[in-house]
C-alpha positions in Angstrom: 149.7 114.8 -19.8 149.3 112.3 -16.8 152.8 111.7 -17.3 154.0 114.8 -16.4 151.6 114.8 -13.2 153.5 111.3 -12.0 156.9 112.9 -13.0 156.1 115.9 -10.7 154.3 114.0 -8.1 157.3 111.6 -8.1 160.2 114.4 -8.1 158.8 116.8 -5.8 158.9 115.1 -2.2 163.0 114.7 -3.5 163.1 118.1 -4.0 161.7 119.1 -1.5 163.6 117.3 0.9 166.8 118.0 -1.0 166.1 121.5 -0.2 165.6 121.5 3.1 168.8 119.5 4.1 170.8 122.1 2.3 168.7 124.7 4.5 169.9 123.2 7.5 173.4 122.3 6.6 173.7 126.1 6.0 171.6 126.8 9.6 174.0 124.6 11.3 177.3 125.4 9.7 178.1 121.5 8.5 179.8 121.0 5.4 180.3 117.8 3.7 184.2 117.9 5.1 182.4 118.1 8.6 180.6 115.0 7.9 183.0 112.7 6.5 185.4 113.7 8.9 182.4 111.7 11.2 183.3 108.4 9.4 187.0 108.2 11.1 190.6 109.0 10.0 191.7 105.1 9.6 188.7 104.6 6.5 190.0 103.9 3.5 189.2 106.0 0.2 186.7 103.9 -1.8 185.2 104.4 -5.0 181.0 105.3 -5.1 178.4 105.8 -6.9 177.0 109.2 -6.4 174.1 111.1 -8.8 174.6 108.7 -11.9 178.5 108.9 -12.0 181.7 106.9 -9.9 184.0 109.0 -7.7 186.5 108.5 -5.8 186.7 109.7 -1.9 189.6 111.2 -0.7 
């Protein structure tokens, strides 16, 4: 049963904080587009590794 304790004592200060960023990105009116349009027009599409899976920026 401890397990579950560490699992939720790990996870929650992630979800906690995942929340909240989508709370302000709604409060503020930024998207994702908004934020990678930050990075610069001349940056070149790249391939990452987001959530457990490769995409590809565009």
């Amino acid at each position: 049963m401890w397990e579950l304790e560490a699992l939720a004592i790990y996870l929650t200060p992630f979800l906690i904080i995942g929340i909240a960023i989508r709370f302000l990105m709604k409060r503020y009116g930024v998207d994702l587009a908004d934020v990678q349009k930050q990075a610069g027009t001349n940056r070149e599409p790249r391939r990452v590794f987001l959530l457990g899976g490769w995409r590809s920026e565009e």
